[in-house]
C-alpha positions as CSV (number, residue, x, y, z in Angstrom):
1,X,-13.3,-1.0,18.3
2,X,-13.5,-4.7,19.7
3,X,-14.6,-5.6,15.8
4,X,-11.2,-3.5,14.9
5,X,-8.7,-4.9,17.1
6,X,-10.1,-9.2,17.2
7,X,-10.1,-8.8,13.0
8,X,-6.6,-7.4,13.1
9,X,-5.1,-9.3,16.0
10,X,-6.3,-12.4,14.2
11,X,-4.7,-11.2,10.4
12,X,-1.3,-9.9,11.9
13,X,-1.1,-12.9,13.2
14,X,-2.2,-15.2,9.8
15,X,0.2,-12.9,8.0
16,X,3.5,-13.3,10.3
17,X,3.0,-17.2,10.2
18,X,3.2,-16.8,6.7
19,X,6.7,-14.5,6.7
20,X,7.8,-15.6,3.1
21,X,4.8,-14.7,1.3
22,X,4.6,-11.1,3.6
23,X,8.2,-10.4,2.0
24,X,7.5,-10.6,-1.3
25,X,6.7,-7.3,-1.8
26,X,9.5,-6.0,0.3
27,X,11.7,-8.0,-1.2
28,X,10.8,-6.3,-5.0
29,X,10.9,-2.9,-3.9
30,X,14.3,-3.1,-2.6
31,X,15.6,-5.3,-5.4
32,X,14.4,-3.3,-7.8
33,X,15.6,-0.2,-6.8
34,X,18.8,-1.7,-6.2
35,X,18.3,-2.4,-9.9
36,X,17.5,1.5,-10.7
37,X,20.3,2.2,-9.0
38,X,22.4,-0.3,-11.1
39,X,21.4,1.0,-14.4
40,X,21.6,4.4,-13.8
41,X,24.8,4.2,-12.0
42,X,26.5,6.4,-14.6
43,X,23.9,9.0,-15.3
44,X,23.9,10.7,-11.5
45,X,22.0,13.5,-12.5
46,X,18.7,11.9,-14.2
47,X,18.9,9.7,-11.1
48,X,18.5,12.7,-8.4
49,X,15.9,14.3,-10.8
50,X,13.8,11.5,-10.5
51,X,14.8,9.5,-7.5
52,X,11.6,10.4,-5.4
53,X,9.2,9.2,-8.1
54,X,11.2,6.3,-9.0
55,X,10.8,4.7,-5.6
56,X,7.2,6.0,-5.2
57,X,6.2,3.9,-8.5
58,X,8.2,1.3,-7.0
59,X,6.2,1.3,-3.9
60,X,3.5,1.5,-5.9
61,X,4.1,-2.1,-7.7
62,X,4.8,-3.4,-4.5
63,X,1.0,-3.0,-3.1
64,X,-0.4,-4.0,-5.7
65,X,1.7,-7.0,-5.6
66,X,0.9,-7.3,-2.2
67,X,-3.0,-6.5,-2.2
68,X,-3.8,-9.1,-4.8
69,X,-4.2,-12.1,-2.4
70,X,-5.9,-10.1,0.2
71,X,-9.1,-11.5,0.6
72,X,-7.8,-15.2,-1.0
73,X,-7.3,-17.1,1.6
74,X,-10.3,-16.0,4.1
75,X,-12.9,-16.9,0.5
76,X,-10.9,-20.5,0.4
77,X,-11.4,-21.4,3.7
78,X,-15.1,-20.0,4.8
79,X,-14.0,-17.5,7.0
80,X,-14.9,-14.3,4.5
81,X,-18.6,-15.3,4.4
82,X,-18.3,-15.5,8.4
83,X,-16.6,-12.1,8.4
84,X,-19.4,-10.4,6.3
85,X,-22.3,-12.2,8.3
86,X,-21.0,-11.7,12.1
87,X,-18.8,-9.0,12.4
88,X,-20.6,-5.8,13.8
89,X,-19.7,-3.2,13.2
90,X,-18.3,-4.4,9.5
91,X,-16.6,-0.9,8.8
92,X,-14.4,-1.5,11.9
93,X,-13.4,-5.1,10.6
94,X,-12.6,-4.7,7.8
95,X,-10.6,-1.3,8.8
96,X,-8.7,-3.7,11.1
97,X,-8.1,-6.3,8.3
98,X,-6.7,-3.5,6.1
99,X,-4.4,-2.1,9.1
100,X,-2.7,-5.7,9.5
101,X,-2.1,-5.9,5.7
102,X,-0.5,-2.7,5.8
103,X,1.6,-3.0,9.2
104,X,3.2,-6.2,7.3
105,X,3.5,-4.5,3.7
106,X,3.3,-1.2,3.8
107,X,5.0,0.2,7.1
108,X,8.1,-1.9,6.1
109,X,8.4,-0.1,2.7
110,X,8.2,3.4,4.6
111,X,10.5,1.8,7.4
112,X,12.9,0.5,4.5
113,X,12.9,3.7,2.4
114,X,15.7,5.5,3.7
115,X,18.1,3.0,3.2
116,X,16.7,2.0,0.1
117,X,17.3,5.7,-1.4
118,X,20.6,5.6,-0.9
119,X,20.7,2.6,-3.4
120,X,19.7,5.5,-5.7
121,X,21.5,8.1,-4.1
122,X,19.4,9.7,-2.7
123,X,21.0,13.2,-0.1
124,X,19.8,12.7,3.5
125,X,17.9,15.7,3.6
126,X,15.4,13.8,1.1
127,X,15.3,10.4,3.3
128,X,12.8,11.8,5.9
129,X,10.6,13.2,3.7
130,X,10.3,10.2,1.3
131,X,9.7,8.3,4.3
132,X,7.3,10.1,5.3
133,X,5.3,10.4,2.5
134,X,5.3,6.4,2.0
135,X,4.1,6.4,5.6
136,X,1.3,8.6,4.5
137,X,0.7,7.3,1.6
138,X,1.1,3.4,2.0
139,X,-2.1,3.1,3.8
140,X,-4.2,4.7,1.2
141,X,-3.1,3.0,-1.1
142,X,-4.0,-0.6,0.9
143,X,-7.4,0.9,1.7
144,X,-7.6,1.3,-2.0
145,X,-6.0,-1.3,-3.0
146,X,-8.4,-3.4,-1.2
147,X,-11.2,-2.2,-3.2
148,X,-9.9,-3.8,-5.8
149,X,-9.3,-7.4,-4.2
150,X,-12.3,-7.3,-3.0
151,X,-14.4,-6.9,-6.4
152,X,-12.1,-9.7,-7.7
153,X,-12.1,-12.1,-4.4
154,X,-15.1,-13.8,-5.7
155,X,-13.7,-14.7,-9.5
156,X,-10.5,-16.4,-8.4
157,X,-8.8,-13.5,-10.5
158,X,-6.4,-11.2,-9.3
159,X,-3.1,-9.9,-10.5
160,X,-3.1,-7.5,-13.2
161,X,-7.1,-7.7,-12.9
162,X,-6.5,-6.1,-9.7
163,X,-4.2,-3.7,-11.1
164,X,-6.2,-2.0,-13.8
165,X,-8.2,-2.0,-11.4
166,X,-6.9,0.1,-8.6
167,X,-3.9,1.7,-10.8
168,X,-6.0,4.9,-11.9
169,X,-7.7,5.5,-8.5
170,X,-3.7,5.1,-7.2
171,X,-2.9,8.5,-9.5
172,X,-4.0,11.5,-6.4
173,X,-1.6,9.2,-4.0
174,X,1.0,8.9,-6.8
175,X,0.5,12.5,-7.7
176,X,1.7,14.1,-4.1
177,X,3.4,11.4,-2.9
178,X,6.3,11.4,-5.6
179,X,5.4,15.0,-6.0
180,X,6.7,15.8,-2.2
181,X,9.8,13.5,-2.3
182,X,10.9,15.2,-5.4
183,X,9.8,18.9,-4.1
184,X,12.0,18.0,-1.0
185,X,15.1,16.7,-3.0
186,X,15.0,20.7,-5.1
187,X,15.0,22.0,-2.1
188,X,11.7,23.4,-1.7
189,X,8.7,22.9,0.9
190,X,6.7,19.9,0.2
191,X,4.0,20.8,3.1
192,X,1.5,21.4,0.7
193,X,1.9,17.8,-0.6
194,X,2.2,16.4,2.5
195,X,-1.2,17.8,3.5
196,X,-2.7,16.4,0.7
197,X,-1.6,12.8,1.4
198,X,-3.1,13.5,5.1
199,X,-6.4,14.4,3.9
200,X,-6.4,11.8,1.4
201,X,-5.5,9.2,3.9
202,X,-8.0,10.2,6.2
203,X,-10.8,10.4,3.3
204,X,-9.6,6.5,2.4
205,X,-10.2,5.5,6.2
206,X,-13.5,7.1,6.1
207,X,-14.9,5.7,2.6
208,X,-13.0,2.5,1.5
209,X,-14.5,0.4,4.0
210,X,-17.7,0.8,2.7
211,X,-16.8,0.3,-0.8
212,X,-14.5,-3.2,0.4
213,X,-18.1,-4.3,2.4
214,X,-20.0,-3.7,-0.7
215,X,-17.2,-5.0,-3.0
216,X,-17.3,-8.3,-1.2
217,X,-21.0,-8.8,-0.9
218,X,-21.3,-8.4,-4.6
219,X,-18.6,-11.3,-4.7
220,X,-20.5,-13.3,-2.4
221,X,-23.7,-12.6,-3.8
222,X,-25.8,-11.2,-0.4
């Protein structure tokens, strides 16, 4: 735990200094649904059919968009290759790096969601549930996410790289995520997807650290 909470102490910290660049992705989820909202102003009825998708695919974009540079900075300045020789236990780093990505990109989407839906009117009895499923589902897809920038960390690539990279394994958390919001908007019980985001979040926190440590000794060549 002393691996977990130094690694993402030391990140949340890197990441608030750098406020703009943490926004970004923020930023483009609620401008473009503000967007969605703008063009299908007049069609209110294709917009609450598939509101809860909409902003889910939106959410989507914005990790990506946010997971890209995740590993950048630490390769440029030497402190990657210190992270992959020292830290002990590495599972727990790099689980602690992930968490302070997420607390500055994804918890502010999930935070941000429920007034964000009512850009695309959204009914109130639908803004908890979308919420929560973006506070489910936003950390799996960082963990994955980071799979992805990881392979890529050591080319100098990233961007849609990184996307076709990460976009099919992001189909599951798409699936149940946007499948819950919109299950919740008709009306019915989205438990059943809301378990399914909980077991797949707990499966990413269990596996993805591994595949970012062996991701990023590939790229470092160890």
């Amino acid at each position: 735990m002393n691996a977990f909470a130094t690694q993402f102490r030391r990140d949340f910290a890197i990441s608030t200094r750098h406020g703009a660049e943490a926004m970004n992705p923020i930023a483009f989820f609620a401008l473009a649904a503000f967007l969605l909202g703008l063009g299908l102003g007049q069609t209110t009825s294709r917009l609450d059919d598939a509101a809860g998708g909409a902003l889910w695919v939106l959410a989507l974009f914005a990790n990506v968009l946010a997971v890209e540079g995740l590993f950048s900075r630490d390769r440029e300045d030497g402190s990657l290759e210190q992270l992959l020789l020292h830290a002990k236990p590495l599972f727990a780093a790099l689980l602690g790096k992930v968490a302070a990505h997420w607390m500055v990109s994804g918890l502010p989407i999930a935070a941000l969601s429920p007034f964000v839906a009512l850009l695309v009117d959204v009914p109130p009895s639908g803004m908890f549930v979308l919420a929560l499923t973006l506070l489910l589902g936003t950390p799996t897809l960082a963990l994955v996410g980071a799979i992805g920038a990881a392979l890529v960390a050591g080319t100098g690539r990233g961007g849609l790289l990184v996307a076709l990279l990460v976009m099919p394994l992001y189909v599951p958390t798409l699936l149940f995520g946007s499948g819950a919001a919109m299950t919740a908007l008709g009306g019915g019980d989205p438990s059943a997807e809301l378990l399914w985001l909980a077991a797949l979040l707990a499966l990413s926190i269990t596996l993805a650290p591994f595949g970012i440590g062996a991701a990023l000794r590939v790229g470092q060549e160890y």
